[in-house]
mmCIF file of the N, C-alpha and C atoms, coordinates in Angstrom:
data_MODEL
# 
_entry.id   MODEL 
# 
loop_
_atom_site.group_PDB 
_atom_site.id 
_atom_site.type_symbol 
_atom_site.label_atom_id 
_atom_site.label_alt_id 
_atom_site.label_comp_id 
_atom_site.label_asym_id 
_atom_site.label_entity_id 
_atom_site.label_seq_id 
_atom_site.pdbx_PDB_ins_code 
_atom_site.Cartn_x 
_atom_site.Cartn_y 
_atom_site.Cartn_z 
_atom_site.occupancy 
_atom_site.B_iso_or_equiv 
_atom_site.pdbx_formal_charge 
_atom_site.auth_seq_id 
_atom_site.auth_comp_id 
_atom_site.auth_asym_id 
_atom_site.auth_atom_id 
_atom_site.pdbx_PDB_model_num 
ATOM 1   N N  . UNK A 1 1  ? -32.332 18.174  27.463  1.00 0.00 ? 1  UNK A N  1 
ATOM 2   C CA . UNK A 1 1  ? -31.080 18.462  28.142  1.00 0.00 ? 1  UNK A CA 1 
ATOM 3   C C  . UNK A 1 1  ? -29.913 18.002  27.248  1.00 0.00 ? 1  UNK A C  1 
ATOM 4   N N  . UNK A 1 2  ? -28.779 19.017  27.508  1.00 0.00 ? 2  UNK A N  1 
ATOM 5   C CA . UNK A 1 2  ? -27.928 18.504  26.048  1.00 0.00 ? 2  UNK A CA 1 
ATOM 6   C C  . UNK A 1 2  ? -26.882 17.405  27.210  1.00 0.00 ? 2  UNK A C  1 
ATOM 7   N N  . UNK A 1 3  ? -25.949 16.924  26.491  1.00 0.00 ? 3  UNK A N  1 
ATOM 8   C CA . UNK A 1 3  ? -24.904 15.696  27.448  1.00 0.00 ? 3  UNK A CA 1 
ATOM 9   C C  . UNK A 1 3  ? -23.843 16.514  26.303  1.00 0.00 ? 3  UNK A C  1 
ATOM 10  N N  . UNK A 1 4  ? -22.993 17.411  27.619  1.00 0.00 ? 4  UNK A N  1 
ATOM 11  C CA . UNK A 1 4  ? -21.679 17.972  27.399  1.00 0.00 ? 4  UNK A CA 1 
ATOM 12  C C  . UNK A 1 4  ? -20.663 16.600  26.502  1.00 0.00 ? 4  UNK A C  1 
ATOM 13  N N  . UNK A 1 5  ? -20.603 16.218  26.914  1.00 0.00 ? 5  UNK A N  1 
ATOM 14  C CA . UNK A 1 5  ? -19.676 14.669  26.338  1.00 0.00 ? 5  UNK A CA 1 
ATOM 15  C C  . UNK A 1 5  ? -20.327 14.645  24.749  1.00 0.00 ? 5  UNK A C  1 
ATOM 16  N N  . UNK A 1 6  ? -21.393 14.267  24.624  1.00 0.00 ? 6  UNK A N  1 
ATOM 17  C CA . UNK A 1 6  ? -21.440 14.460  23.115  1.00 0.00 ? 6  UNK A CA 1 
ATOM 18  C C  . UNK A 1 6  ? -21.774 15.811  22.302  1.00 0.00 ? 6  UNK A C  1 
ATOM 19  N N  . UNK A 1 7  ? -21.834 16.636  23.050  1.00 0.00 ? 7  UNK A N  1 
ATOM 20  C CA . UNK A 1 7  ? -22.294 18.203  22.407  1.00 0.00 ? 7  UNK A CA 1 
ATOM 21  C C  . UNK A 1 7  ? -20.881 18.782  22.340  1.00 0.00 ? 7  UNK A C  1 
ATOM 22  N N  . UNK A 1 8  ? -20.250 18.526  23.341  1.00 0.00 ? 8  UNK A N  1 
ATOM 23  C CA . UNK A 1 8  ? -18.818 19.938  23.285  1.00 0.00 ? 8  UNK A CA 1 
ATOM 24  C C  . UNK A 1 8  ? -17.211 18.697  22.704  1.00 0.00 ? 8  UNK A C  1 
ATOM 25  N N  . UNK A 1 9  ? -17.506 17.880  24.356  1.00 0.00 ? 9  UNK A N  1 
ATOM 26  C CA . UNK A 1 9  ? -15.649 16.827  23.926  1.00 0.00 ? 9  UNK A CA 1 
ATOM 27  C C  . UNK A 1 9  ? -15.753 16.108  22.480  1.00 0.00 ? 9  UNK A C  1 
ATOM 28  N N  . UNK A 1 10 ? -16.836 15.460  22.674  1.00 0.00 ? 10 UNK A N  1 
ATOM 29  C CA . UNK A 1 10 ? -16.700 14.547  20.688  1.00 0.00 ? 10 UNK A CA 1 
ATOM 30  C C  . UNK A 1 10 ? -16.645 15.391  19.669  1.00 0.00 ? 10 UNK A C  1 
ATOM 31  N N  . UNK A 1 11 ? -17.175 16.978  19.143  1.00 0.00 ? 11 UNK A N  1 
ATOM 32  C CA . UNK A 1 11 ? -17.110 17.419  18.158  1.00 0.00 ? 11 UNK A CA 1 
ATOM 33  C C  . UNK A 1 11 ? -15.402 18.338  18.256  1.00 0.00 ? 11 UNK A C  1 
ATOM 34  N N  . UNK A 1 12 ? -15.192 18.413  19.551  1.00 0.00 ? 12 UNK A N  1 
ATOM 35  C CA . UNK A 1 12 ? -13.919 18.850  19.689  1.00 0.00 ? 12 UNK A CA 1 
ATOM 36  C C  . UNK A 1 12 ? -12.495 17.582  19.703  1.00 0.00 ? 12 UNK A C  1 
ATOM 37  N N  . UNK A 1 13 ? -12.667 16.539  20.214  1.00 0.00 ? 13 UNK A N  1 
ATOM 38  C CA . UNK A 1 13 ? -11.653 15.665  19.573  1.00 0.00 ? 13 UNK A CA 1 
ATOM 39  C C  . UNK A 1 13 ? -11.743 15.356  18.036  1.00 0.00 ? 13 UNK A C  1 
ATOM 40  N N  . UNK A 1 14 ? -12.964 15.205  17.698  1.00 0.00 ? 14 UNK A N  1 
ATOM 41  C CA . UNK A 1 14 ? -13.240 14.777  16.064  1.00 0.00 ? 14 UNK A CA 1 
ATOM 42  C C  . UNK A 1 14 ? -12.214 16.241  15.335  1.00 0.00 ? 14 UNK A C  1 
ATOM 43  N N  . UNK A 1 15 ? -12.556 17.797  15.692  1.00 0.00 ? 15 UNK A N  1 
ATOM 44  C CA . UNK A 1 15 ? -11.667 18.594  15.328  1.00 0.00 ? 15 UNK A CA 1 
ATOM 45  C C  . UNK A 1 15 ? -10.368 18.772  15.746  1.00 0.00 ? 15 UNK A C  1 
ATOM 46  N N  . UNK A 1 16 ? -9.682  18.380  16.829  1.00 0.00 ? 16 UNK A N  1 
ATOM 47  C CA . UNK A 1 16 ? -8.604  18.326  17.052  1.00 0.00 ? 16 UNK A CA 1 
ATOM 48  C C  . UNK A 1 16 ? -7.524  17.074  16.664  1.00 0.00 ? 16 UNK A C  1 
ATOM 49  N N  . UNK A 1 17 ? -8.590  16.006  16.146  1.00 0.00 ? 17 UNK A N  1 
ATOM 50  C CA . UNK A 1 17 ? -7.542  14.760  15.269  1.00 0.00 ? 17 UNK A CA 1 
ATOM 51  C C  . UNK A 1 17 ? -7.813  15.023  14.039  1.00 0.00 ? 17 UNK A C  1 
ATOM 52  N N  . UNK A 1 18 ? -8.610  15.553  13.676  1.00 0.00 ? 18 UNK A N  1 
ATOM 53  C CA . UNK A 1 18 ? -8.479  16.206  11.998  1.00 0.00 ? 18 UNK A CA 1 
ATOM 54  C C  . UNK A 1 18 ? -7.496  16.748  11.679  1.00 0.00 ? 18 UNK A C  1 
ATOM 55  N N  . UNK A 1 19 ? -7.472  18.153  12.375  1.00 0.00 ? 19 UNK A N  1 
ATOM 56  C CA . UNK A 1 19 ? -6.080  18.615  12.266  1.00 0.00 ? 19 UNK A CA 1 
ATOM 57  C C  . UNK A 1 19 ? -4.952  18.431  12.270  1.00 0.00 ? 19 UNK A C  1 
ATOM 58  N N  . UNK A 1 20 ? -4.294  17.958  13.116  1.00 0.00 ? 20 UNK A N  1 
ATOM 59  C CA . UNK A 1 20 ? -3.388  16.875  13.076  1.00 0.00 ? 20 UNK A CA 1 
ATOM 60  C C  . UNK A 1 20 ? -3.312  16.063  11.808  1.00 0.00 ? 20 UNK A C  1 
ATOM 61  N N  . UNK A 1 21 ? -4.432  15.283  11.897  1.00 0.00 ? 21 UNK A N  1 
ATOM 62  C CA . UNK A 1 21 ? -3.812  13.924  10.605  1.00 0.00 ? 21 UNK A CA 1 
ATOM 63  C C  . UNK A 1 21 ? -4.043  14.907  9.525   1.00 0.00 ? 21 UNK A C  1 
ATOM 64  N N  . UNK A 1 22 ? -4.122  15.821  9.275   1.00 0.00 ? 22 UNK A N  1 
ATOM 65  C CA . UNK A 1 22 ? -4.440  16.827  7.795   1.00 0.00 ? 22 UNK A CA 1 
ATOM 66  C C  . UNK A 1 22 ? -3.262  17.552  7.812   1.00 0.00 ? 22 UNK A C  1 
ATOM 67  N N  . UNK A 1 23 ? -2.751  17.492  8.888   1.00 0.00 ? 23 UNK A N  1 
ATOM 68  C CA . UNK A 1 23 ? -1.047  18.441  8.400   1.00 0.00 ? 23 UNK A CA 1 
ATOM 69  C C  . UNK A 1 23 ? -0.342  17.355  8.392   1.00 0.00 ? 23 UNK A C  1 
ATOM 70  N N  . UNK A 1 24 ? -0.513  15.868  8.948   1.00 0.00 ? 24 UNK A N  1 
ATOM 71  C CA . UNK A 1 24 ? 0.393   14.971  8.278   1.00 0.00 ? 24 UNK A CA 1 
ATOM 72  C C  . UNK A 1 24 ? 0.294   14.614  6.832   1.00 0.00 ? 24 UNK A C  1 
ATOM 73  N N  . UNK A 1 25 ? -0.672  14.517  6.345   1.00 0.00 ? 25 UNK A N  1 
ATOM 74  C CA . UNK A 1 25 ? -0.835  13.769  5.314   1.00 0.00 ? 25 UNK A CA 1 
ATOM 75  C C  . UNK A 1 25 ? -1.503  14.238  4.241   1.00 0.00 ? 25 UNK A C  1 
ATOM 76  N N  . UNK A 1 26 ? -1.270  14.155  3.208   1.00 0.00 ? 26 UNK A N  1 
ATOM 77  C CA . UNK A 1 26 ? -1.669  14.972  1.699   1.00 0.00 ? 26 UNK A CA 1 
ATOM 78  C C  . UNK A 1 26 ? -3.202  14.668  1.659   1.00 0.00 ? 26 UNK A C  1 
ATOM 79  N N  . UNK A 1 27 ? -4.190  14.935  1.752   1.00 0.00 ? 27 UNK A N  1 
ATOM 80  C CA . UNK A 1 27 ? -5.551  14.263  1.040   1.00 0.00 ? 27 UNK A CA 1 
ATOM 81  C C  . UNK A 1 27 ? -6.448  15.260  0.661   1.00 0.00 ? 27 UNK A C  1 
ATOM 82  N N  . UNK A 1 28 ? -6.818  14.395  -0.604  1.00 0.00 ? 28 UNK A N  1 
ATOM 83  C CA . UNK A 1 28 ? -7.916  15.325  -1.168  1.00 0.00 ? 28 UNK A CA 1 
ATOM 84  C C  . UNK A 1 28 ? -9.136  15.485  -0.435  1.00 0.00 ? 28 UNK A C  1 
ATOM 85  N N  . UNK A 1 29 ? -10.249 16.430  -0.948  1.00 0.00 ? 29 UNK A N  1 
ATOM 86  C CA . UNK A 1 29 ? -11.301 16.661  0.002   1.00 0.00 ? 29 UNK A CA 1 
ATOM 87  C C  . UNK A 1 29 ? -11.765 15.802  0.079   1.00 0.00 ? 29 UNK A C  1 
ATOM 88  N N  . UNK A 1 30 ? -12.427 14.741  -0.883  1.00 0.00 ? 30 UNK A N  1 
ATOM 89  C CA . UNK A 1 30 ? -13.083 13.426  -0.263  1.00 0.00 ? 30 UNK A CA 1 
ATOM 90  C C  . UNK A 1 30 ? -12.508 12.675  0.749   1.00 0.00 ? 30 UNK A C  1 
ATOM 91  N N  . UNK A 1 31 ? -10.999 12.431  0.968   1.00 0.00 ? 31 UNK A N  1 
ATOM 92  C CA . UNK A 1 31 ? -10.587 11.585  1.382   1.00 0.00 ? 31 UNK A CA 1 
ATOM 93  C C  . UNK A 1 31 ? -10.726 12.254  2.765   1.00 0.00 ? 31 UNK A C  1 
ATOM 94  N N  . UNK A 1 32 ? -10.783 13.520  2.909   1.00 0.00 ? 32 UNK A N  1 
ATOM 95  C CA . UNK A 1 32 ? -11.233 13.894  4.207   1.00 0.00 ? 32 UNK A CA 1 
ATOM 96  C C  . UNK A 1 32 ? -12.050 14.002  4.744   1.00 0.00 ? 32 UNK A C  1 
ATOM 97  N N  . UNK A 1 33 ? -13.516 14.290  3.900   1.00 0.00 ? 33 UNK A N  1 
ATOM 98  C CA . UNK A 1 33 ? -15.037 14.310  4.024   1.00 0.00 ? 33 UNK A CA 1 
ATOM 99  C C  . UNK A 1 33 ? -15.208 12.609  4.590   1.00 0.00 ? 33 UNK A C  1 
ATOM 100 N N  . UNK A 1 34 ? -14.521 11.495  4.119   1.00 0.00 ? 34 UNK A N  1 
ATOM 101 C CA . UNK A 1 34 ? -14.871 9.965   4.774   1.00 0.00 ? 34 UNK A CA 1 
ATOM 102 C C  . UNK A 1 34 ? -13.911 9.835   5.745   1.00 0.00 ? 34 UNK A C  1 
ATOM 103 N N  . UNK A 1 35 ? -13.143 10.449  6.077   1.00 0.00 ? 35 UNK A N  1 
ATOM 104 C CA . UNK A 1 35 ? -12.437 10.227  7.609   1.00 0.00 ? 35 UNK A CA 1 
ATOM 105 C C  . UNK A 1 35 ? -13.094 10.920  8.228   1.00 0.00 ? 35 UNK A C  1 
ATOM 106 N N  . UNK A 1 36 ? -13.136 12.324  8.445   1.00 0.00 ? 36 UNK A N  1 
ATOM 107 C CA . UNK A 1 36 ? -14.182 13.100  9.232   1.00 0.00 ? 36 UNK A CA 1 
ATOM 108 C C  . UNK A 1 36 ? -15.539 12.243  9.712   1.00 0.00 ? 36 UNK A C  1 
ATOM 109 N N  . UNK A 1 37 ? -16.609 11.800  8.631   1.00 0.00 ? 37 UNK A N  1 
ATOM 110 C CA . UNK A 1 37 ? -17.775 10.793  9.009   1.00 0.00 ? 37 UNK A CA 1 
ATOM 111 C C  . UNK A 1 37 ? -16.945 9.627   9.663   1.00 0.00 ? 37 UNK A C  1 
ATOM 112 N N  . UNK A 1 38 ? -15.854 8.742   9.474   1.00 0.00 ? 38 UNK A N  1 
ATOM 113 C CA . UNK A 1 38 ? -15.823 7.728   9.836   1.00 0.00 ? 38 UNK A CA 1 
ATOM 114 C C  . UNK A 1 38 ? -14.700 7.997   11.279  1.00 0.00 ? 38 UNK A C  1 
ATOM 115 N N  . UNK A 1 39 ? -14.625 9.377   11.738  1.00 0.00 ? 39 UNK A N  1 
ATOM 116 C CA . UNK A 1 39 ? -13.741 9.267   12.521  1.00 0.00 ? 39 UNK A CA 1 
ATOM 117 C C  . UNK A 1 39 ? -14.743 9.965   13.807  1.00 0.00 ? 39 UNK A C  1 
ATOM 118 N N  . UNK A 1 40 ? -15.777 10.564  13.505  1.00 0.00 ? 40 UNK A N  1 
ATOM 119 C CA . UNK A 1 40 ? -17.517 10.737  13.917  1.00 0.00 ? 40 UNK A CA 1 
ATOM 120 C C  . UNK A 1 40 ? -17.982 9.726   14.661  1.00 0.00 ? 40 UNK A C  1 
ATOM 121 N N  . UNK A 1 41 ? -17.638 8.601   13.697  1.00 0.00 ? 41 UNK A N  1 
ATOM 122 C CA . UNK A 1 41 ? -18.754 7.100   14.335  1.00 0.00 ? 41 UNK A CA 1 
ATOM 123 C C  . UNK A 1 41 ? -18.219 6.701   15.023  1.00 0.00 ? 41 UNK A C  1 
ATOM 124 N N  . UNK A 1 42 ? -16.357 6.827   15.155  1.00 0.00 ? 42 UNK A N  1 
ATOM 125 C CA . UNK A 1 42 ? -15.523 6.112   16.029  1.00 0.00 ? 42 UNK A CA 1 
ATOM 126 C C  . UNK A 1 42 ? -15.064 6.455   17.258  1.00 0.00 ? 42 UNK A C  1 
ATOM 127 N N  . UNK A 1 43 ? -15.545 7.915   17.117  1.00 0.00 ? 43 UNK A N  1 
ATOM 128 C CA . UNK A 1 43 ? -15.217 8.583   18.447  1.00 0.00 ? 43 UNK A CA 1 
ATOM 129 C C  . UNK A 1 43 ? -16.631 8.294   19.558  1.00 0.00 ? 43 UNK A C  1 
ATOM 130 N N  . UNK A 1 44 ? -17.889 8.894   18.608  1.00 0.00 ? 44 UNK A N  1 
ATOM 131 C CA . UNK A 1 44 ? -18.971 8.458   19.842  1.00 0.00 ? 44 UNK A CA 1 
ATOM 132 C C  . UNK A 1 44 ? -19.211 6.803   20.146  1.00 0.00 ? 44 UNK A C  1 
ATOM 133 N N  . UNK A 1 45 ? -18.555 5.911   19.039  1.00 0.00 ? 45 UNK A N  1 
ATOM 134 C CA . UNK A 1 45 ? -18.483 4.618   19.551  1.00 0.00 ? 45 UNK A CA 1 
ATOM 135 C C  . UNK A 1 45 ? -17.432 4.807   20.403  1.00 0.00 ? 45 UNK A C  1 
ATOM 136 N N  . UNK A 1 46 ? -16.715 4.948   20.948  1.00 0.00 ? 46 UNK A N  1 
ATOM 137 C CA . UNK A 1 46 ? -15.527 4.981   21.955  1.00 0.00 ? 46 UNK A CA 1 
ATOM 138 C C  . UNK A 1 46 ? -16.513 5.808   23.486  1.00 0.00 ? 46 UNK A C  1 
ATOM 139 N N  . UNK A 1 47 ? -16.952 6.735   23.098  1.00 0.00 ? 47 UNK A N  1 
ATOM 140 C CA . UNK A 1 47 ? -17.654 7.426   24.460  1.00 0.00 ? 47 UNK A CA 1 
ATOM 141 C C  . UNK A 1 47 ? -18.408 6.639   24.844  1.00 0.00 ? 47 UNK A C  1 
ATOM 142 N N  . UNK A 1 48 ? -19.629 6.272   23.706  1.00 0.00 ? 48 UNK A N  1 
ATOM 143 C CA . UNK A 1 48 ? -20.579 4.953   24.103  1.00 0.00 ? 48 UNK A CA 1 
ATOM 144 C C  . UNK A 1 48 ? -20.070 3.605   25.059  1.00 0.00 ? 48 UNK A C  1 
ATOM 145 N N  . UNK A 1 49 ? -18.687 3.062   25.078  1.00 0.00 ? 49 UNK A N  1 
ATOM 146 C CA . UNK A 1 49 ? -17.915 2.601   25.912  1.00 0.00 ? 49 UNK A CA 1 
ATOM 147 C C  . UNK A 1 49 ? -17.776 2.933   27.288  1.00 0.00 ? 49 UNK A C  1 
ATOM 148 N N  . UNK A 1 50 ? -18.031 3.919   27.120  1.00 0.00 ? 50 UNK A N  1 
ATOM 149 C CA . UNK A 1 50 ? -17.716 4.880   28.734  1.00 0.00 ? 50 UNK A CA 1 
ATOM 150 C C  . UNK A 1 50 ? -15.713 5.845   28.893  1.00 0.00 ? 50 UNK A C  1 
ATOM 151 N N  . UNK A 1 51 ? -15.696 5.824   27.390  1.00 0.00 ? 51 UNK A N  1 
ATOM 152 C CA . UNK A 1 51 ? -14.365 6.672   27.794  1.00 0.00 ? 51 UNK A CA 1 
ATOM 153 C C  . UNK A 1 51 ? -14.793 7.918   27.537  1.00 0.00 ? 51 UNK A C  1 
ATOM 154 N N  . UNK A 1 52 ? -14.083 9.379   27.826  1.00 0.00 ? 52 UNK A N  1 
ATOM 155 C CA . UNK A 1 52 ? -14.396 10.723  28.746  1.00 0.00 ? 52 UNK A CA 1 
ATOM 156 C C  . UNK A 1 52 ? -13.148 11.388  28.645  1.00 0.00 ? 52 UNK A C  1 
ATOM 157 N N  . UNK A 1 53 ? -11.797 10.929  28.099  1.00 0.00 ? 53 UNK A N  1 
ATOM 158 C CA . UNK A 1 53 ? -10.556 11.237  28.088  1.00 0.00 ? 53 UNK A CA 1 
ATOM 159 C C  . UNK A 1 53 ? -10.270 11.588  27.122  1.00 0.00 ? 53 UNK A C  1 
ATOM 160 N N  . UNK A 1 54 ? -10.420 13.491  27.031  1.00 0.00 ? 54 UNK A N  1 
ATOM 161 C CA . UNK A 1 54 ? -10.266 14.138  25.404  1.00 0.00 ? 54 UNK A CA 1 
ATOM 162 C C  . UNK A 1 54 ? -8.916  13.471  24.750  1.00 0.00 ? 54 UNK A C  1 
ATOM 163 N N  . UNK A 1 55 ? -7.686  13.386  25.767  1.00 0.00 ? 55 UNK A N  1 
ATOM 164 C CA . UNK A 1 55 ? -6.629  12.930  25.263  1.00 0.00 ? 55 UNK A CA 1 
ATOM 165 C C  . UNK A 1 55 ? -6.758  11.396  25.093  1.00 0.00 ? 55 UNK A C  1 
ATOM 166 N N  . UNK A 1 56 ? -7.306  11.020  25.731  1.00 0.00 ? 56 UNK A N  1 
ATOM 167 C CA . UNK A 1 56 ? -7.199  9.063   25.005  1.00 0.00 ? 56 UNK A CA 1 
ATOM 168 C C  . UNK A 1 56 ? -8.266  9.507   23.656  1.00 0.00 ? 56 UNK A C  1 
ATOM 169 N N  . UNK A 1 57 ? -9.279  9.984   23.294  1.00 0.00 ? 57 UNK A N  1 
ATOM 170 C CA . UNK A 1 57 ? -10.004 9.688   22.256  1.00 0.00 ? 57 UNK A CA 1 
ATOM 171 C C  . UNK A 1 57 ? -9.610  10.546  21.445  1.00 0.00 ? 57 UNK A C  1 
ATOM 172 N N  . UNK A 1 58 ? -8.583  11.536  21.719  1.00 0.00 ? 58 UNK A N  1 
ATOM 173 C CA . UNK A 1 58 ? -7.686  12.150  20.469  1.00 0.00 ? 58 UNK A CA 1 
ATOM 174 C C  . UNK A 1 58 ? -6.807  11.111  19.698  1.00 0.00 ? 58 UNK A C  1 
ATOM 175 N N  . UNK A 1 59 ? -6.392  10.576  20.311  1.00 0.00 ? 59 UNK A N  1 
ATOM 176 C CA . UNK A 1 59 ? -5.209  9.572   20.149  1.00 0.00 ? 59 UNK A CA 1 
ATOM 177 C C  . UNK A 1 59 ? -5.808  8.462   19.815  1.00 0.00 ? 59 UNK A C  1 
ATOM 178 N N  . UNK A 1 60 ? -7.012  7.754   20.507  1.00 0.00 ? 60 UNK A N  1 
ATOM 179 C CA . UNK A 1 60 ? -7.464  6.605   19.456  1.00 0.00 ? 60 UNK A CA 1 
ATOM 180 C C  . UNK A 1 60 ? -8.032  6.969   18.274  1.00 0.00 ? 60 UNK A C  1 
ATOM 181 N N  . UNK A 1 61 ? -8.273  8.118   18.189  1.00 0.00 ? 61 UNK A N  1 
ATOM 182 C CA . UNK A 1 61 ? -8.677  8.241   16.893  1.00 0.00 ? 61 UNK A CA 1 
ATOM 183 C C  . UNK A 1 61 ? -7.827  8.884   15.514  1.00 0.00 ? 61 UNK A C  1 
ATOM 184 N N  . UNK A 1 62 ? -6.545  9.022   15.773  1.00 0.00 ? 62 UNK A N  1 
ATOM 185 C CA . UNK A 1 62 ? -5.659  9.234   15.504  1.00 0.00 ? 62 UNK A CA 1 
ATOM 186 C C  . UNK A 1 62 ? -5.014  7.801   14.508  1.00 0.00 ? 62 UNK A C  1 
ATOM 187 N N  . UNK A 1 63 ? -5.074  7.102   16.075  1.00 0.00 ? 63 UNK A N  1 
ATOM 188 C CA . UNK A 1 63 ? -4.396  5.278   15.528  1.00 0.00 ? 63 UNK A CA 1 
ATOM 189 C C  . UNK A 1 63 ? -5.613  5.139   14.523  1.00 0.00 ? 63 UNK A C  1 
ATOM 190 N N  . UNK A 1 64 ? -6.937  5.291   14.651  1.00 0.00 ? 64 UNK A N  1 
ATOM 191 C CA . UNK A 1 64 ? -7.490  4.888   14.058  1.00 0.00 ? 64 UNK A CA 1 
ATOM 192 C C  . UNK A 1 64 ? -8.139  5.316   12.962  1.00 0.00 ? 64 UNK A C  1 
ATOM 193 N N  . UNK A 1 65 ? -7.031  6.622   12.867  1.00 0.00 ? 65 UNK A N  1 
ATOM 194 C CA . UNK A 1 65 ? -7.148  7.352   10.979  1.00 0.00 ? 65 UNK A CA 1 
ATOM 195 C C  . UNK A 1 65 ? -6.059  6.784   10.651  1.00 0.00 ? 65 UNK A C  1 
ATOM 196 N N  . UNK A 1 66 ? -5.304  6.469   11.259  1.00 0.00 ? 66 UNK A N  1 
ATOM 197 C CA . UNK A 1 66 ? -3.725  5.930   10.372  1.00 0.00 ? 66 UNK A CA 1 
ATOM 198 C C  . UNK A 1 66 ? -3.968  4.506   9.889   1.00 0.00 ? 66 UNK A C  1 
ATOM 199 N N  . UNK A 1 67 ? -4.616  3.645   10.604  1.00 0.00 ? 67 UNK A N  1 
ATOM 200 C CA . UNK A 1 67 ? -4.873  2.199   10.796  1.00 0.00 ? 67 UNK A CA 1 
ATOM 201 C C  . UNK A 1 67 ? -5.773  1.986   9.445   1.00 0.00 ? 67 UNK A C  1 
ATOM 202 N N  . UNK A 1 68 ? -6.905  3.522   9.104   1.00 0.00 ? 68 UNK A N  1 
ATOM 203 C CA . UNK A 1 68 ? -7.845  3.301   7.815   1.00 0.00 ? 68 UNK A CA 1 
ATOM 204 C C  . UNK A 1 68 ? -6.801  3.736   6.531   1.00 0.00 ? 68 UNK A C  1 
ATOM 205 N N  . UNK A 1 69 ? -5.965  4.260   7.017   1.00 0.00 ? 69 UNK A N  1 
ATOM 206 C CA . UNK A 1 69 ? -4.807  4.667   5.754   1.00 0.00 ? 69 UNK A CA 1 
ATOM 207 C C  . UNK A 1 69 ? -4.188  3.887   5.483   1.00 0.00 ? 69 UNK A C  1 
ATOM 208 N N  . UNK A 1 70 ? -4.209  2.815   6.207   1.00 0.00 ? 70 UNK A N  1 
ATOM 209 C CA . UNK A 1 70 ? -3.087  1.830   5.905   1.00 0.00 ? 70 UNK A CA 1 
ATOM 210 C C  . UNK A 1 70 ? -3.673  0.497   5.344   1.00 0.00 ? 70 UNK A C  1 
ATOM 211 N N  . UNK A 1 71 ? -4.779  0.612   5.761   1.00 0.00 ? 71 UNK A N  1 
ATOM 212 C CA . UNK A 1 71 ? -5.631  -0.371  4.978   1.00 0.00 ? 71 UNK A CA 1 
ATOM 213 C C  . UNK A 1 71 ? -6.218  0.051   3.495   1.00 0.00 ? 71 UNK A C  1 
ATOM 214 N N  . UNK A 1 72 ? -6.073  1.278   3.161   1.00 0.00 ? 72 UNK A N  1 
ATOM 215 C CA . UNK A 1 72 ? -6.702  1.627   1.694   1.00 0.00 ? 72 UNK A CA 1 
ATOM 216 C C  . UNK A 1 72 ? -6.036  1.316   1.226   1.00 0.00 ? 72 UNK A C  1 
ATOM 217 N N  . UNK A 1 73 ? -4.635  1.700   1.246   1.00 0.00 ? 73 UNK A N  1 
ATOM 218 C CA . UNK A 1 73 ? -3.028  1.296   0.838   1.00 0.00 ? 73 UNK A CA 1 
ATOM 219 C C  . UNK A 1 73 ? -2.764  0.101   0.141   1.00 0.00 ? 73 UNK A C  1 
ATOM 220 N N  . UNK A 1 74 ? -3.080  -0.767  1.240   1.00 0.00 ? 74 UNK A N  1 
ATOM 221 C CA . UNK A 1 74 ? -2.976  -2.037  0.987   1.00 0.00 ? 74 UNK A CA 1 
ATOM 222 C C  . UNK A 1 74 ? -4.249  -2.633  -0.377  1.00 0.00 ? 74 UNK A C  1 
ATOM 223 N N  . UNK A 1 75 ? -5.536  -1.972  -0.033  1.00 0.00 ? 75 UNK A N  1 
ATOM 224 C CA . UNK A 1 75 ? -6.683  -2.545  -0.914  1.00 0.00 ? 75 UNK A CA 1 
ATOM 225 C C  . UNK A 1 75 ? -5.933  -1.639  -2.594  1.00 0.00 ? 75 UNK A C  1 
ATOM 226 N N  . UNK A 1 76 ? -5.750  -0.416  -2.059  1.00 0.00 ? 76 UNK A N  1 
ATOM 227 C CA . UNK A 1 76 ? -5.224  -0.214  -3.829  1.00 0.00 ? 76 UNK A CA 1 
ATOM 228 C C  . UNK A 1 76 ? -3.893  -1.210  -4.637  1.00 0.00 ? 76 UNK A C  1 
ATOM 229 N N  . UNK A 1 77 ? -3.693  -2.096  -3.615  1.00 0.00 ? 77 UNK A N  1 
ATOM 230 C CA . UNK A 1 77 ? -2.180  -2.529  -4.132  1.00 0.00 ? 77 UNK A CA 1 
ATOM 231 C C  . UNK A 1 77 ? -2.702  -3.758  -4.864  1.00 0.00 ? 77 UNK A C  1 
ATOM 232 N N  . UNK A 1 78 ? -4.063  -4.236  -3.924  1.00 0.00 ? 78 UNK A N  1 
ATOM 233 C CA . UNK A 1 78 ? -4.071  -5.735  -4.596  1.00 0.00 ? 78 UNK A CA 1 
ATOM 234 C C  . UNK A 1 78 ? -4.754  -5.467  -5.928  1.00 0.00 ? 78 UNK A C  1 
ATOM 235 N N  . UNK A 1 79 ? -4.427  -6.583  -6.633  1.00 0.00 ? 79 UNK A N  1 
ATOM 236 C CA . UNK A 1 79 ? -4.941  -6.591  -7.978  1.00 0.00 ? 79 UNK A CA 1 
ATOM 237 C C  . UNK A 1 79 ? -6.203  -7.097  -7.994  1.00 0.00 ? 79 UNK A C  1 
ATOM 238 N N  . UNK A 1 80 ? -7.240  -6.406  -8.540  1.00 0.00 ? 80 UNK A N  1 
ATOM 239 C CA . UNK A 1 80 ? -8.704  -6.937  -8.906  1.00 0.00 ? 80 UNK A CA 1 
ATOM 240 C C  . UNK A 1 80 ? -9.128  -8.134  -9.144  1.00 0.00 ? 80 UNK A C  1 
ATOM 241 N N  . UNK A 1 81 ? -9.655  -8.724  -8.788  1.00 0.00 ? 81 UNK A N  1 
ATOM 242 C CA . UNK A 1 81 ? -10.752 -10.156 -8.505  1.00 0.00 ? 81 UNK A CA 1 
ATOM 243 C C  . UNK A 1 81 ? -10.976 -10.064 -10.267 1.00 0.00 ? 81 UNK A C  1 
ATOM 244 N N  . UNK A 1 82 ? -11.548 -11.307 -10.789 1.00 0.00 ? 82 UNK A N  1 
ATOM 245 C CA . UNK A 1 82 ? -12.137 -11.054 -12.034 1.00 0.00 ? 82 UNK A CA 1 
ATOM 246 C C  . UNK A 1 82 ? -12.792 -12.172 -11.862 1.00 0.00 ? 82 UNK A C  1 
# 
């Protein structure tokens, strides 16, 4: 038996915050191929919670492509360990 929640709403918020953060922001294909997987794990970890709200898990996952952008940001700035 399939579970609508992870067959239809998660592959459809995962595509509807893609879009979005891909017309905000410049990135090459990798950088989208590891948000896509890491925005995958974060959405069915969020359902696994018990949330069900295409619009809340559009939007947390949204904060939580911007939140991984802002942390690469920061890791390219610091200067290397030696």
């Amino acid at each position: 038996m399939t579970d609508p929640i992870e067959d239809i709403l998660a592959p459809a918020v995962v595509e509807r915050a893609m879009s979005i953060y891909e017309s905000f922001s410049e990135l090459r294909h990798t950088d989208i191929v590891q948000a896509r997987r890491a925005l995958t794990r974060h959405v069915f970890g969020l359902i696994c919670t018990g949330e069900t709200s295409g619009h809340t898990l559009t939007v947390a996952g949204l904060t939580y492509l911007k939140q991984r952008e802002r942390e690469r940001r920061v890791d390219r700035r610091r200067p290397a360990r030696r």
